[in-house]
C-alpha atoms as a printed R data frame, in Angstrom:
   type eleno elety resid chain resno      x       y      z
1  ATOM     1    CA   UNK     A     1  0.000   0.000  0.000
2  ATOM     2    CA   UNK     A     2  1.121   3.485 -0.355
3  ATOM     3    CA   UNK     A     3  2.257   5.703  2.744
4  ATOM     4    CA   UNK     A     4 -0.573   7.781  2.422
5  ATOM     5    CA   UNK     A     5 -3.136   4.831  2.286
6  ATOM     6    CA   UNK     A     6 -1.838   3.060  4.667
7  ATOM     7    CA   UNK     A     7 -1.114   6.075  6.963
8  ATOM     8    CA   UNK     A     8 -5.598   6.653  5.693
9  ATOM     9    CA   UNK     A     9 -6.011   3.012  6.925
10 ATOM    10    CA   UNK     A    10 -4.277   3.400 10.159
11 ATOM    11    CA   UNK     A    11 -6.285   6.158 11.675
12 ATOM    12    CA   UNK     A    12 -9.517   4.324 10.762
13 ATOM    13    CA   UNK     A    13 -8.099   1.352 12.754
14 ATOM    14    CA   UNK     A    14 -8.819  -0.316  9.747
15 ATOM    15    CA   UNK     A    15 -5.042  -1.435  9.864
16 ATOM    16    CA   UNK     A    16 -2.928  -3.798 11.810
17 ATOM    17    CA   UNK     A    17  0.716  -3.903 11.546
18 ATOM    18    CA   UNK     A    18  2.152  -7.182 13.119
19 ATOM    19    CA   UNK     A    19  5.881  -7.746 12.938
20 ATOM    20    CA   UNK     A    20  7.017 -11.222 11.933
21 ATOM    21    CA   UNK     A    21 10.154 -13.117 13.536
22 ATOM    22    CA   UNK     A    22 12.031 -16.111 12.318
23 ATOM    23    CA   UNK     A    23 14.914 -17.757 12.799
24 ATOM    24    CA   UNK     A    24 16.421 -20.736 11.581
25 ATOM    25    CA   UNK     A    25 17.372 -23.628 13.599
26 ATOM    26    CA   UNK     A    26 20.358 -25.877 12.884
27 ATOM    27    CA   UNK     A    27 22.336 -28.215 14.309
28 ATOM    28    CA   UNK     A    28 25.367 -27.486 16.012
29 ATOM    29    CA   UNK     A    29 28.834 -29.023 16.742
30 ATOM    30    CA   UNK     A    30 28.321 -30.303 19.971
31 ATOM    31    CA   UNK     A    31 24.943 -32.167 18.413
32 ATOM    32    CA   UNK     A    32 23.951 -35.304 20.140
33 ATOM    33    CA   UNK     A    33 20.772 -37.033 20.833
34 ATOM    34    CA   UNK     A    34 22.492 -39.004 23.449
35 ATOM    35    CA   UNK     A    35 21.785 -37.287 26.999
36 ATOM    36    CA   UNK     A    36 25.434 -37.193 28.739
37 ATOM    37    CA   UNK     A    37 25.181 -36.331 32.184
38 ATOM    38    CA   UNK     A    38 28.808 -34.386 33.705
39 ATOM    39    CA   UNK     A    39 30.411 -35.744 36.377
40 ATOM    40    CA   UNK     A    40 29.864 -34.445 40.092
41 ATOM    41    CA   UNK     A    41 32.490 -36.205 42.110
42 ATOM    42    CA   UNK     A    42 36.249 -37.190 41.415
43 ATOM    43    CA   UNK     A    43 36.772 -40.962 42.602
44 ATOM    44    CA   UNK     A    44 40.104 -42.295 43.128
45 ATOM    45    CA   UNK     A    45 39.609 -44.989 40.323
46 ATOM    46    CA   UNK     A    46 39.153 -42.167 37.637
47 ATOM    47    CA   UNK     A    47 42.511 -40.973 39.118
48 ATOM    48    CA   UNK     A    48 44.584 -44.049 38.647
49 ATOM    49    CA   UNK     A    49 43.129 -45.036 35.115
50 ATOM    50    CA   UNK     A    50 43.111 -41.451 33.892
51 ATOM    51    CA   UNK     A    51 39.820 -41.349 32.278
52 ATOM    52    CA   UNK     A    52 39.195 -38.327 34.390
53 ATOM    53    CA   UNK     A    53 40.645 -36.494 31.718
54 ATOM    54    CA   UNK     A    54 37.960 -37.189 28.823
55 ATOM    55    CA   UNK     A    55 35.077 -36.918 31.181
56 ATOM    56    CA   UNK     A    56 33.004 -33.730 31.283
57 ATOM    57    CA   UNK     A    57 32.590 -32.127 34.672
58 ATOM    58    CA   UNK     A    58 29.970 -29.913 36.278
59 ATOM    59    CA   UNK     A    59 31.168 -26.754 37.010
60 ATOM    60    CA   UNK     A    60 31.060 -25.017 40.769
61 ATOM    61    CA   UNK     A    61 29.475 -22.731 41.939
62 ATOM    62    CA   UNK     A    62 31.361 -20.798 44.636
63 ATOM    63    CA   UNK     A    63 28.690 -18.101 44.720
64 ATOM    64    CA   UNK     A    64 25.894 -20.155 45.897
65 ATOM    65    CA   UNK     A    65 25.019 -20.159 49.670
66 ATOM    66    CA   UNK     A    66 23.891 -23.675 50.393
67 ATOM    67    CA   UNK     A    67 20.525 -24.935 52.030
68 ATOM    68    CA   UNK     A    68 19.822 -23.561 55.574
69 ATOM    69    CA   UNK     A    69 20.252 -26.172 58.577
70 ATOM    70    CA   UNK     A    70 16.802 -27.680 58.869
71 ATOM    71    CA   UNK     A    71 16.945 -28.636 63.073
72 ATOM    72    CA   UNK     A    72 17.251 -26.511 65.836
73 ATOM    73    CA   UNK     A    73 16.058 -24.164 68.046
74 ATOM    74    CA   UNK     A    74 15.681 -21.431 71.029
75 ATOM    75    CA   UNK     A    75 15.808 -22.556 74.358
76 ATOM    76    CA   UNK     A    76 13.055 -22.249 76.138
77 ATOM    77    CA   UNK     A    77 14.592 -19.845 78.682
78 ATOM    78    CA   UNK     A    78 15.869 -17.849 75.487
79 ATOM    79    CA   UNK     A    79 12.564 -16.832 74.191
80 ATOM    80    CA   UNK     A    80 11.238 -15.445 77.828
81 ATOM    81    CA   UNK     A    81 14.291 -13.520 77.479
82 ATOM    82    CA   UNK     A    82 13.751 -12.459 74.061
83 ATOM    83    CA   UNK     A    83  9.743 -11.485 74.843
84 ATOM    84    CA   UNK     A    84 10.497  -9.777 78.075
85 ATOM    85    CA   UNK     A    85 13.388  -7.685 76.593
86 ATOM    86    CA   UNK     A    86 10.973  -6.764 73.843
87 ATOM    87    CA   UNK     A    87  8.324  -5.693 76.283
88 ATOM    88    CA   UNK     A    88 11.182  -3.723 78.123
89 ATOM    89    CA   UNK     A    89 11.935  -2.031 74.483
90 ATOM    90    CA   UNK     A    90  7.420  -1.149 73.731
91 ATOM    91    CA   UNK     A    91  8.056   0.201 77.567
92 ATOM    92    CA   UNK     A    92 10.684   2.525 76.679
């Protein structure tokens, strides 16, 4: 359509512009349909027959911060002394 037309069209919301996206997919050099699964742990039979060195590893992550301990708790005499020292602070 012409600029003007189109520009005609638009105003009468007669006219939707829709942007299309493609993209081509191909495969790759590290293509497999084989799932490999990397190594988490070093044993001390991949260090004495060396096949340590072929095997992929998972990389760390030093930046993660673990799970939280799951047991424990206050002792009872703690939280009295946690409640009464916060009554103390509402008191002033």
């Amino acid at each position: 359509l012409p600029e003007r037309d189109r520009a005609e069209l638009k105003r009468r919301k007669l006219l939707l512009e829709v942007t299309l996206k493609s993209f081509w997919i191909r495969r790759g050099g590290a293509f497999s349909t084989a799932l490999a699964r990397p190594q988490t742990e070093l044993t001390p039979e991949m260090i004495s027959t060396g096949s340590w060195r072929r095997l992929p590893f998972k990389p760390y992550n030093f930046s993660s911060l673990g799970l939280p301990p799951s047991c424990g708790h206050l002792h009872p005499l703690l939280k009295v002394r946690s409640e009464l020292r916060q009554i103390f602070l509402e008191m002033g």
